[in-house]
N, C-alpha and C positions, 0 to 999 in steps of 0.2 A: 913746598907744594908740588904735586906730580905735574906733570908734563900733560898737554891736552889728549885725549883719548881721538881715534879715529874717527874726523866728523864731527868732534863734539866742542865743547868749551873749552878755553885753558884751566884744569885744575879739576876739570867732572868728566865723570865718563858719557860715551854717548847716549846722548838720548834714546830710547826703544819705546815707540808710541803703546800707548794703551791700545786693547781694542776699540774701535767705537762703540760696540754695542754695550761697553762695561763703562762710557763717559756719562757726566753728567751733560744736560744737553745746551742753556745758551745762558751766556751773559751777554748785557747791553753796558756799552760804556757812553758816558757821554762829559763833555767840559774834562776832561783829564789826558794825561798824555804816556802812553805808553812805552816802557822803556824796560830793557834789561839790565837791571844795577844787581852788582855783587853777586852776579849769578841766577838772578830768580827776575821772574816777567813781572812789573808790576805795574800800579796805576799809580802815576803823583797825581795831586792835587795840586792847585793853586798856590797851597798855602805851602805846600813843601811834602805834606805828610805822603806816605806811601802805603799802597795794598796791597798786600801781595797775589797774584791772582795764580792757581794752579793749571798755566795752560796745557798742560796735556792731559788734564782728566776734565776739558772741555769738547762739545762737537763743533763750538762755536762762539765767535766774537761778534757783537753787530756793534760797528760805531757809529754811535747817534753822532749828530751837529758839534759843535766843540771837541771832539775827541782827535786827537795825535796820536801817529804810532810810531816809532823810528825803524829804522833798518834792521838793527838788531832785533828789535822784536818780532818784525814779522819775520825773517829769518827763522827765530824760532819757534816761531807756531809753525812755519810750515813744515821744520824737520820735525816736530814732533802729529803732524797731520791735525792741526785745528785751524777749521775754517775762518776766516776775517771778511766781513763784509762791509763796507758802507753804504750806513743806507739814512734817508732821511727820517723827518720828524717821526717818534712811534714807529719807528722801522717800514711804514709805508712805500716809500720808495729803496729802490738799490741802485748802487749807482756804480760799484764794482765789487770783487770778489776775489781772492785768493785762492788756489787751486792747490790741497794737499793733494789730494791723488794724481790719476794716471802714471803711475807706475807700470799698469800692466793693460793690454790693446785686446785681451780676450772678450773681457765684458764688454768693450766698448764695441767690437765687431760683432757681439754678438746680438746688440741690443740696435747695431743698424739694419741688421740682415733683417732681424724681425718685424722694423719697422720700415722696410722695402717690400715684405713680403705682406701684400693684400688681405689673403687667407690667413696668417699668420698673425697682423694687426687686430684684426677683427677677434678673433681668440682671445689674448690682451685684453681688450677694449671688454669683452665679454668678462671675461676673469675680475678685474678693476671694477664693474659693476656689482659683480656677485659681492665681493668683497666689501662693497660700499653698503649695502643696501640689505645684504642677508637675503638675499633670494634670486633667483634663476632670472637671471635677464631675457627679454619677450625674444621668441624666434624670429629667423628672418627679418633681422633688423641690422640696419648699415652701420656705419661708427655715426653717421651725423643722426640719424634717426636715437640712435642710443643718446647721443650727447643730448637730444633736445627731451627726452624722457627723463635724462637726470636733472635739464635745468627744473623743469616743472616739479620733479622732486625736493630739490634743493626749497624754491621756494614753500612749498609747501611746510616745510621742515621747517623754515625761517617761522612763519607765522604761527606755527602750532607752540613754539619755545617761548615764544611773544608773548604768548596766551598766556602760558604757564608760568610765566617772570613778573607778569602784570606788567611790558613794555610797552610802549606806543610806538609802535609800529606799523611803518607805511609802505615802505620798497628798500630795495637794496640798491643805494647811490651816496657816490661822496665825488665829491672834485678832489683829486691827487695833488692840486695846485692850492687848495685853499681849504688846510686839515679844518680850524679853528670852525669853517661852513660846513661842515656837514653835523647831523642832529647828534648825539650820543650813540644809543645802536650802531648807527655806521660808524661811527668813531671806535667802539668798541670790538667787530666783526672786523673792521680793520687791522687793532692793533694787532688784535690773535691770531687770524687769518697770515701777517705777517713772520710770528712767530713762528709757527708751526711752515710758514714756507722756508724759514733760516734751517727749520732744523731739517726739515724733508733734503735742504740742496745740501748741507754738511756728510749726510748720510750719503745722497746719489755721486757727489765728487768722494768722497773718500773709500769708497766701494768698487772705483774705478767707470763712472757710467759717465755720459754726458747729459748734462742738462737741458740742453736746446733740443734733442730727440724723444719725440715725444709722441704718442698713439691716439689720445685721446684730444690732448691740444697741439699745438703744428704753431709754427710762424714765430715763435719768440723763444728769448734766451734761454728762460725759464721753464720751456712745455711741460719737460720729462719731470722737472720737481713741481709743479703744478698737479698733476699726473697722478700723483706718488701721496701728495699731501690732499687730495680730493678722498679718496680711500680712508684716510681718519678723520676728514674735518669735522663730520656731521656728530660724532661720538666724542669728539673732544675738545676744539676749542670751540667751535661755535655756541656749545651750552653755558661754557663760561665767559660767552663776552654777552647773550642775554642775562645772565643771573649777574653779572656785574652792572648791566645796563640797568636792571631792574635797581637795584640799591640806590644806584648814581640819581636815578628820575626820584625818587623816596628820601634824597637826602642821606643815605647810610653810608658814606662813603668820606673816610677820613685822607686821599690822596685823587690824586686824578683820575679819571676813569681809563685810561689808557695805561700807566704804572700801573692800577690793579690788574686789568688784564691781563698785562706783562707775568706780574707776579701767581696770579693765578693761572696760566699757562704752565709756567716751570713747575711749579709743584704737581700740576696732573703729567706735565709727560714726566715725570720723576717717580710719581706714583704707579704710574702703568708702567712703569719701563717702555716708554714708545718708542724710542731712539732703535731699543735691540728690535722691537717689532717689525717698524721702517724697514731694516735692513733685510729680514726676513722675507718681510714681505715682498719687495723688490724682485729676491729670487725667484719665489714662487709664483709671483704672477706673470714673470717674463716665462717663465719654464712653460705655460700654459701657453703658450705660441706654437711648443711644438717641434720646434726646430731645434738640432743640434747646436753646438756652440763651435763655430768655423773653426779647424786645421790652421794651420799654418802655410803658405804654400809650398811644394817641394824644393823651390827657387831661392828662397829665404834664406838669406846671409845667418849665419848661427851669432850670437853674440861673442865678442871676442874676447873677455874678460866679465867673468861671474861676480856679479852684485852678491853683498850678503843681505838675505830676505829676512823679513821682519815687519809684528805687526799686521793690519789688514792687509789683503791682496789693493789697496789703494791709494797702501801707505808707498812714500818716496824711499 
């Protein structure tokens, strides 16, 4: 057997991350424990049996309640740049994250300049609406003015899908602390709502961005992928957690309402390829700010031995 390659296993050459825009986008693991046996990342079971999971043609791991991961593995998601998150019940809560990126501090200087920059923000905020909604956001309107036209939006949007699913629908509320209480709908608007945030924060860390900087939302871990994932939700998972909800109230539903969600989430961003869009998208809505992407300063220590580069600008 060869000798370990630079950075990599004993006996395999190193790893060289996929792009992300060419992964599939999430698995949920849950009651199993993740490990690196005889070279490949897999999931045991209980019983013994094992899965093999392909983590670098993932954006993303979420581990539900029962799930273990050991050292080795997450080592290796993260040289091959797939995201690991834990998060609770139906992915509803998160409670930490793994961080493939930051490799490189351009994107990230450049997404705070823009978000120090008043005039600059507001652009953004502007762009992110267009983008959401299909039409020219109203003049002379502040970021909080804007955010409260899209809430009014958003609801809207909730009831008129209601209508169309035959859901019973009332508002949009659930307690974080007590999934089992809230009616189906919210249960549903949850699970998906969650998905498509795993995959928005896989894309914004692997892309090189930070997640807590954020235009539209401010004050939490999460602003920037909140942000990011507000721009697809109305077109993609929110349709599929009413048309799930709608079966689930009718009886059509041969698993949980939350696993269908799940399931019917992955096959639309799979279908859309939304994971490549995400990332697209990102760029071009930050570009609309305006602003160059900061130098370096003259000052700047040169690095004193060249990395070899590889993979997204996000990858390690």
């Amino acid at each position: 057997m060869s000798g370990a390659g630079k950075g990599g296993l004993p006996g395999l050459a190193p790893p060289k991350p996929i792009p992300l825009k060419d992964r599939a986008s999430l698995i949920f693991v849950e009651r199993a424990q993740l490990d690196v046996l005889d070279g490949a990342f897999v999931a045991v079971n209980s019983d013994g049996t094992r899965t093999q999971i392909p983590v670098g043609g993932l954006a993303g791991i979420m581990l539900e309640p029962g799930a273990r991961i050991s050292h080795a593995a997450v080592s290796l998601a993260a040289r091959v740049g797939t995201l690991i998150t834990w998060v609770g019940e139906a992915g509803v809560r998160l409670y930490s994250a793994g961080q493939p990126g930051g490799a490189r501090a351009d994107r990230l200087l450049w997404q705070a300049s823009l978000a120090l920059n008043d005039e600059a923000r507001l652009r953004v905020v502007r762009e992110m609406y267009r983008r959401r909604f299909k039409e020219e956001p109203p003049a002379r309107r502040s970021v909080d003015q804007l955010r409260g036209i899209e809430g009014a939006r958003v609801r809207e949007g909730y009831a008129l899908l209601a209508a169309q699913y035959g859901v019973s629908w009332k508002r949009r509320a659930y307690d974080r602390k007590d999934w089992d209480g809230s009616d189906i709908p919210n249960r549903c608007l949850s699970a998906a709502t969650a998905c498509l945030h795993g995959l928005s924060e896989a894309a914004v860390l692997a892309a090189g961005y930070a997640p807590a900087v954020g235009f539209l939302h401010s004050g939490k871990p999460l602003s920037f992928v909140y942000d990011v994932a507000d721009i697809f939700k109305m077109e993609t998972v929110v349709p599929e957690a009413f048309r799930i909800a709608g079966k689930a109230e009718r009886g059509r539903l041969d698993m949980t309402p939350d696993r269908a969600v799940r399931l019917a989430c992955r096959d639309r961003f799979r279908k859309e390829k939304l994971l490549e869009r995400i990332i697209l998208t990102i760029e071009q809505v930050l570009s609309a700010g305006g602003l160059p992407r900061p130098e370096p300063p003259p000052e700047a220590v040169p690095v004193a031995f060249e990395d070899e580069t590889f993979g997204d600008p996000g990858h390690r």
